[in-house]
C-alpha positions as CSV (number, residue, x, y, z in Angstrom):
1,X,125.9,82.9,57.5
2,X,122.6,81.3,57.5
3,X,121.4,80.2,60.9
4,X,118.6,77.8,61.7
5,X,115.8,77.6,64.7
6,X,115.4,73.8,65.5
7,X,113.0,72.5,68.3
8,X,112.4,68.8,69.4
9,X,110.3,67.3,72.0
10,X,111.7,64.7,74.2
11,X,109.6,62.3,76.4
12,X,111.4,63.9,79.6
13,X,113.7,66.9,80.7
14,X,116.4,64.3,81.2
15,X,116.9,62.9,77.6
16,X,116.8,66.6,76.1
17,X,119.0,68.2,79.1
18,X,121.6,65.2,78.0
19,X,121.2,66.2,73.9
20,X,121.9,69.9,75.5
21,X,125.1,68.7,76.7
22,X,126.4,66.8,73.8
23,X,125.5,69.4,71.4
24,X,127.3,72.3,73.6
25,X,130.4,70.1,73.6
26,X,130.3,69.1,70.1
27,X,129.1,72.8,68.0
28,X,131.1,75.1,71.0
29,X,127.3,77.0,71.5
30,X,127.1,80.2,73.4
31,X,124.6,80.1,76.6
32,X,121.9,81.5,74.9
33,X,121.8,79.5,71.8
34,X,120.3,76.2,73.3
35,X,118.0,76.2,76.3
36,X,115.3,73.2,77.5
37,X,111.7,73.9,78.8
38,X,108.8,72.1,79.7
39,X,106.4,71.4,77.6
40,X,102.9,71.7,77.6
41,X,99.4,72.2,75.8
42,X,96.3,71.0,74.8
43,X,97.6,69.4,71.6
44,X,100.3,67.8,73.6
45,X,100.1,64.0,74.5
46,X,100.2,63.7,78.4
47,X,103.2,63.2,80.5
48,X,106.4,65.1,81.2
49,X,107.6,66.3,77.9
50,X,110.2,69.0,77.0
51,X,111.3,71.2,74.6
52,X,114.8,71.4,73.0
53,X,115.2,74.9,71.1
54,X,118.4,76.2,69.8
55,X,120.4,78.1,67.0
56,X,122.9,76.0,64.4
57,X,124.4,77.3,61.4
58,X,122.9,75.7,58.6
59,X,125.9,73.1,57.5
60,X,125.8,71.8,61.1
61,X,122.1,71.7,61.2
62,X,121.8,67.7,59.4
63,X,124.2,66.7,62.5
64,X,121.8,68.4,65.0
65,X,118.7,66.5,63.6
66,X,120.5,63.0,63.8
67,X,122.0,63.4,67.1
68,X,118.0,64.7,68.0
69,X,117.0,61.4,66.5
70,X,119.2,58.9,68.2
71,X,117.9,60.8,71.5
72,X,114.4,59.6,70.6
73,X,113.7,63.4,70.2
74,X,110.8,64.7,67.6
75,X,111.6,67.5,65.7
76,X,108.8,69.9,65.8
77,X,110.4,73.2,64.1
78,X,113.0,73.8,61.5
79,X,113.1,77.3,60.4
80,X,115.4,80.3,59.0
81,X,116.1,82.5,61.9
82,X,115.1,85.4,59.7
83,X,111.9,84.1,60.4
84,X,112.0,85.0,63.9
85,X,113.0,88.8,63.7
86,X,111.0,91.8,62.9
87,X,110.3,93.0,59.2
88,X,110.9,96.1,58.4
89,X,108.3,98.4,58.1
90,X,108.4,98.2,54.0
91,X,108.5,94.0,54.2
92,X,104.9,93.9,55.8
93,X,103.1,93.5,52.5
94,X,100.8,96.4,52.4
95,X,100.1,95.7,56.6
96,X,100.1,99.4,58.5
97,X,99.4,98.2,61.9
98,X,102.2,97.6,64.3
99,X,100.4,97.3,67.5
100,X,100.6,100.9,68.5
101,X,98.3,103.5,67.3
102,X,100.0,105.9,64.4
103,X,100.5,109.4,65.1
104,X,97.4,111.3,64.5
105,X,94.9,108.9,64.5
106,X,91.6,109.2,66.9
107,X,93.1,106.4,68.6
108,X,96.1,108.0,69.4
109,X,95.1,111.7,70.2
110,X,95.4,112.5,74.1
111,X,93.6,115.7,73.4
């Protein structure tokens, strides 16, 4: 099952909390696969704007965008959720460094 990452900006915490709502009612979503938070940055416009971000399975996912819409949400992300997960060692195109020093480099050596 293909699973999508959406997130929308909403002018305030209010619009997106009620978008929350309708969506956990409508698409049955677990706790963790919608949450709000405030939004913020130096790209941002001013003012008190919040993030929506959830999880939809991908045929649900056109239903999510116009119920987003008709909230005067702004949909800022749309991605696979593969996208969000670790690659595998072998996936990192030719890339050895993981954050942690490798076993027997300088780096790594405590003696």
């Amino acid at each position: 099952m293909i699973v999508r990452i959406l997130a929308a900006r909403f002018g305030d915490e209010t619009a997106a909390q009620k978008v929350v709502a309708l969506l956990r009612r409508r698409l049955d979503l677990g706790a963790t696969d919608l949450s709000v938070a405030p939004l913020g940055g130096v790209d941002q416009p001013p003012g008190p704007a919040s993030l929506l971000a959830g999880r939809f399975v991908d045929p649900r996912v056109s239903e999510v965008r116009e119920i987003i819409r008709q909230a005067g949400g702004e949909i800022v992300a749309d991605l696979d959720e593969g996208w969000t997960r670790p690659r595998a060692q072998g996936e990192r195109s030719g890339a050895r460094w993981n954050g942690l020093p490798s076993v027997g480099s300088a780096r790594g050596r405590t003696s």
